[in-house]
C-alpha positions as CSV (number, residue, x, y, z in Angstrom):
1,X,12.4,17.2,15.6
2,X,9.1,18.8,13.9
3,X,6.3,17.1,11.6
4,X,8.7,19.0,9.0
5,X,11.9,17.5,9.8
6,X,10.3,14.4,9.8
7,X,8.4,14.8,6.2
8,X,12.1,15.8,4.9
9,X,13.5,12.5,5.6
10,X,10.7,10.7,4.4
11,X,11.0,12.7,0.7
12,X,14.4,11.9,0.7
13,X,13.8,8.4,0.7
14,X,10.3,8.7,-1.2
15,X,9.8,12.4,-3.4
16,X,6.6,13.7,-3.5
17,X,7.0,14.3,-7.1
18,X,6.8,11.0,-7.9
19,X,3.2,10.0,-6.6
20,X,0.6,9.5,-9.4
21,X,-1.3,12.5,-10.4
22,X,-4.4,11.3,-8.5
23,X,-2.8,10.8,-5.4
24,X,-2.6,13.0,-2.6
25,X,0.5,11.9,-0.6
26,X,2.5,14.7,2.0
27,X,1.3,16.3,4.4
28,X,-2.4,16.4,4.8
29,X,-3.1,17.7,8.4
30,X,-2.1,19.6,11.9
31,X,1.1,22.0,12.2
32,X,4.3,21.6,10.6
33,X,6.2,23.4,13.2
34,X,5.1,21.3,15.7
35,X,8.0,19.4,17.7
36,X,7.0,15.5,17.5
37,X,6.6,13.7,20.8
38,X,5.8,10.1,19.3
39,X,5.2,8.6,15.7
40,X,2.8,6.4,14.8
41,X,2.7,4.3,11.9
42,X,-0.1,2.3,9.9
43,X,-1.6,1.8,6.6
44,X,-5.4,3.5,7.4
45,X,-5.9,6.7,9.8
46,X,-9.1,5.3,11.4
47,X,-10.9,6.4,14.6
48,X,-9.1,3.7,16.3
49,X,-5.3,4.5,15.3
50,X,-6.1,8.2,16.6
51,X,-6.9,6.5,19.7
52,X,-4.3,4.5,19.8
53,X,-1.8,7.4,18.9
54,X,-3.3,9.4,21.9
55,X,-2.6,6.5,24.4
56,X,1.3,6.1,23.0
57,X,1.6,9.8,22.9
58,X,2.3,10.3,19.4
59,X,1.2,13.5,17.9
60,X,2.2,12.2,14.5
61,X,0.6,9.7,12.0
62,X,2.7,8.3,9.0
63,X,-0.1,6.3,6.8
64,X,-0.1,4.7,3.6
65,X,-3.5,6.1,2.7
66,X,-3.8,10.2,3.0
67,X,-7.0,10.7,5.0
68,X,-7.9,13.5,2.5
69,X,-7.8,12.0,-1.0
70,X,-8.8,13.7,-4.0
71,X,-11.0,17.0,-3.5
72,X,-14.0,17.1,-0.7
73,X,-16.8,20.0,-0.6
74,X,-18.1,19.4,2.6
75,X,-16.6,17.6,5.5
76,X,-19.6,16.6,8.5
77,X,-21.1,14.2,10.1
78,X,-23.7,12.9,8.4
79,X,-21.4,12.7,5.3
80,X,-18.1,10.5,5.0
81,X,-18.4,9.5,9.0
82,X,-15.5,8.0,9.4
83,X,-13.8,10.6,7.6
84,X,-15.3,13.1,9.5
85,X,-14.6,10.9,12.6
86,X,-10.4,10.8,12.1
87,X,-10.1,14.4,10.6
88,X,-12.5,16.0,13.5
89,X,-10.2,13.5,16.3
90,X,-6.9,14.7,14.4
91,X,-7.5,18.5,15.1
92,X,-9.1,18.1,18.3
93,X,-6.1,16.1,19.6
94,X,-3.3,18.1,18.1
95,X,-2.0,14.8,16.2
96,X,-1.0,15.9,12.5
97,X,-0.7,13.3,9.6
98,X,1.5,12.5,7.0
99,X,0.8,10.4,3.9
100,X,3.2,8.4,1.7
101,X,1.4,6.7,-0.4
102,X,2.1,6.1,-4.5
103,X,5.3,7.8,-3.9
104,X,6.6,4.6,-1.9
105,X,4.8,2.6,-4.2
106,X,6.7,3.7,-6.9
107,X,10.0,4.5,-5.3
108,X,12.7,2.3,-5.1
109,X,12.4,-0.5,-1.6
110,X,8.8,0.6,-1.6
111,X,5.7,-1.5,-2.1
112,X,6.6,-2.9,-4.9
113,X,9.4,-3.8,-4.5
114,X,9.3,-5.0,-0.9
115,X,6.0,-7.5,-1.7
116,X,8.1,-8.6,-4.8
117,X,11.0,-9.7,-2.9
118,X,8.5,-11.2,-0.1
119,X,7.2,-13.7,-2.9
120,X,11.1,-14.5,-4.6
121,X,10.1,-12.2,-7.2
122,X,13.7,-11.0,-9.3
123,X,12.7,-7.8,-10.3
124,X,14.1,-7.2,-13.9
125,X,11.7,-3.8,-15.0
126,X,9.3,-1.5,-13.6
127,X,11.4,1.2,-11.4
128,X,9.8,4.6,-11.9
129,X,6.3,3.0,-12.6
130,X,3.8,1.5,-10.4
131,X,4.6,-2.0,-11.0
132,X,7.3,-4.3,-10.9
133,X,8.1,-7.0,-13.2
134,X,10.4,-10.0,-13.1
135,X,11.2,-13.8,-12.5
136,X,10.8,-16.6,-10.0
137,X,13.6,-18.6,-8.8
138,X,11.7,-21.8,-9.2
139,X,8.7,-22.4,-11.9
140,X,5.5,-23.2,-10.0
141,X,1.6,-23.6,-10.8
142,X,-1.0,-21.2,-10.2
143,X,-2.2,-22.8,-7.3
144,X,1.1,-23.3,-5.5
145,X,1.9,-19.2,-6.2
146,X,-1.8,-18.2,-5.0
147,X,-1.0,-20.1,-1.7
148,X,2.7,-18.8,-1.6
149,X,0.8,-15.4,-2.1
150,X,-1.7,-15.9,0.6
151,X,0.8,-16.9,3.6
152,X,3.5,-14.3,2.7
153,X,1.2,-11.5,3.1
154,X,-0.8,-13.4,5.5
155,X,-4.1,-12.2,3.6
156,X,-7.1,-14.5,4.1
157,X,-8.9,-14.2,1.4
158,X,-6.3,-14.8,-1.3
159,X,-8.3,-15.6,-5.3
160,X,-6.6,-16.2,-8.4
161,X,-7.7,-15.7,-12.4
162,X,-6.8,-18.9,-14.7
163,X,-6.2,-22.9,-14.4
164,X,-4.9,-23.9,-11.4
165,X,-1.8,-26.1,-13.3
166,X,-0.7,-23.3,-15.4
167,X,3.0,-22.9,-15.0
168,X,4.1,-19.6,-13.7
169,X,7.5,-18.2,-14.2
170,X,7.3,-14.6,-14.8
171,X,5.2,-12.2,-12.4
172,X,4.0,-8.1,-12.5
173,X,3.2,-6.8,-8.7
174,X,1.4,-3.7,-8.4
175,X,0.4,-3.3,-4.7
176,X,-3.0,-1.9,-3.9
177,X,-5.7,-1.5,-6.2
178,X,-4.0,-2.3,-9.6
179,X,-6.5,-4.6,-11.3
180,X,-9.0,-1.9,-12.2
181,X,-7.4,-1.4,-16.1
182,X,-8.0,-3.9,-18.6
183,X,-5.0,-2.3,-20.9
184,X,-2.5,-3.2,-18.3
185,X,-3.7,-7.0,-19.0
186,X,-2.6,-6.7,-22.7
187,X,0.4,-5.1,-22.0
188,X,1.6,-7.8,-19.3
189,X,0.2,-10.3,-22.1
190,X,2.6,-8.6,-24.6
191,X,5.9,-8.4,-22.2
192,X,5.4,-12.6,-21.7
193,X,4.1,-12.2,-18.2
194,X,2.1,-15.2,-16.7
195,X,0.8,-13.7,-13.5
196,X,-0.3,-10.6,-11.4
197,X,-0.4,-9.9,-8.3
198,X,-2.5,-6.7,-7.5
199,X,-5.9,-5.8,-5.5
200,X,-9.3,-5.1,-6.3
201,X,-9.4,-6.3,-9.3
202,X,-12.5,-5.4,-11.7
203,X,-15.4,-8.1,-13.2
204,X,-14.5,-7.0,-17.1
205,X,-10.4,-7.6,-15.9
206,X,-10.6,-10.6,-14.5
207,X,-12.6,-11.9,-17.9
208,X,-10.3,-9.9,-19.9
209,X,-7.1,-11.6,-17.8
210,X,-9.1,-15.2,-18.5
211,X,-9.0,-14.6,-22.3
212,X,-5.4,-13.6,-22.6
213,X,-4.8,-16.4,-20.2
214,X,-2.7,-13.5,-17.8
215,X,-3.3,-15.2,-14.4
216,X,-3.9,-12.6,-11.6
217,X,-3.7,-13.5,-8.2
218,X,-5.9,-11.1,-6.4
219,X,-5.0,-9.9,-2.8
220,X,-6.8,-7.7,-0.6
221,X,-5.7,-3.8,-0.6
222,X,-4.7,-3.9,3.1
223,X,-2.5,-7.4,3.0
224,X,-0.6,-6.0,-0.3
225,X,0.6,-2.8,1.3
226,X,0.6,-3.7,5.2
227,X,4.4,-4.0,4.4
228,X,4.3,0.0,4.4
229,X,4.8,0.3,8.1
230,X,8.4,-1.9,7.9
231,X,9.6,0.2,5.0
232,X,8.7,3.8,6.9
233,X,9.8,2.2,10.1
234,X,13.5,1.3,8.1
235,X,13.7,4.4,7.7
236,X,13.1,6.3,10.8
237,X,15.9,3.6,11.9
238,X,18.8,4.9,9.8
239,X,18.0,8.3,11.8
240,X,17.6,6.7,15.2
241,X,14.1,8.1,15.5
242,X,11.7,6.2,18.0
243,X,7.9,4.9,16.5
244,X,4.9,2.9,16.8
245,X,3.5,0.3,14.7
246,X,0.2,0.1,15.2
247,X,-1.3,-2.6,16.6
248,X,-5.3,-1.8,16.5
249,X,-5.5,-1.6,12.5
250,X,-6.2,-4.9,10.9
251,X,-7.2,-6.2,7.5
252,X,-11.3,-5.6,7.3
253,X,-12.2,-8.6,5.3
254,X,-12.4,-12.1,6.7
255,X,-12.9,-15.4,5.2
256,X,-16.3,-16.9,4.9
């Protein structure tokens, strides 16, 4: 099969229309004739995945992130270095990359959806948008859900907006960095939702969440889409097609 035959599949389960008008998702780099002698699959391109992807002969990358996001006037060495590290390693080493990124975050079985079923989340709203919305099983506190969060993803540095004891029942997930609005706060506020679960979430939210007593449970970018590799990786299966997981990219903050 070629990188192109391979990106078909992957907008059949995922369509590139669907990704957020910032985004970047699709192809980003290499040859789209080119026939594919190994996949590999991560969350981040960095210098060590291209390694890796060299040593497992894959001369495709399926990432979350696109390694070219949003536009870029120069591309060297002394600006963006890891950037210029993977894309300059890419080209030499004939490995071309793919991105899926809001696209599966949106779609339906992507991010969303896959971390709210991780945390017994019933989804009741949210397809076509990037965030999900719907009910717990069982009632629990902040406290209990925050640690629920924290070994599901197995993210280390789990923190949570709002009383430890207040009862949550109804939870929002938006995967990667979705606490950077305040307006989403009021909205969740209005819809009767008593926590979030999102990433990188913004000093004014987080005082804005306190005050509309919306509890967010803030994960870090990386645990709240790691899941992306199991959802591409499902779907290489239905096609029989071979891949890697990686195993050198990890999470890049650690707890104190």
């Amino acid at each position: 099969m070629t990188v192109k035959d391979i990106l078909k599949i992957l907008e059949d389960f995922a369509p590139l229309e669907m990704q957020m008008s910032f985004d970047n998702s699709g192809f980003c780099i290499g040859d789209s004739s080119s026939e594919v002698t190994g996949i590999m699959l991560c969350t981040d391109v960095t210098p060590e995945v291209v390694s890796e992807a060299e040593d497992k002969n894959c001369n495709l990358i399926i990432s979350h992130h696109p390694v070219i996001f949003g536009g870029i006037k120069t591309l060297c060495s002394d600006k963006d270095r890891m950037r210029y590290a993977v894309v300059s390693e890419l080209i030499k080493k004939n490995i071309a990359q793919i991105a899926m990124h809001t696209n599966v975050d949106i779609c339906e079985g992507g991010t969303n959806d896959t971390v709210a079923t991780m945390l017994g989340v019933k989804v009741a709203s949210g397809y076509g948008e990037a965030l999900r919305t719907g009910i717990l099983d069982k009632a629990v506190t902040l406290a209990e859900f925050a640690e629920k969060v924290a070994r599901v993803l197995g993210d280390p540095v789990v923190r949570y907006v709002g009383e430890p004891g207040k009862i949550v029942r109804t939870v929002a997930v938006s995967t990667g960095a979705g606490g950077r609005e305040s307006d989403l706060i009021y909205r969740l506020q209005d819809e009767g939702i008593d926590a979030l679960v999102t990433a990188e979430v913004r000093h004014n939210v987080a005082l804005e969440a306190r005050y509309a007593g919306v509890a967010i449970v803030e994960t870090t970018h990386f645990s709240s889409e790691r899941c992306i590799v199991d959802i591409i990786g499902a779907v290489l299966d239905k096609y029989k097609i071979n891949y890697h997981k990686s195993e050198t990219e990890g999470n890049p903050y650690r707890r104190a």
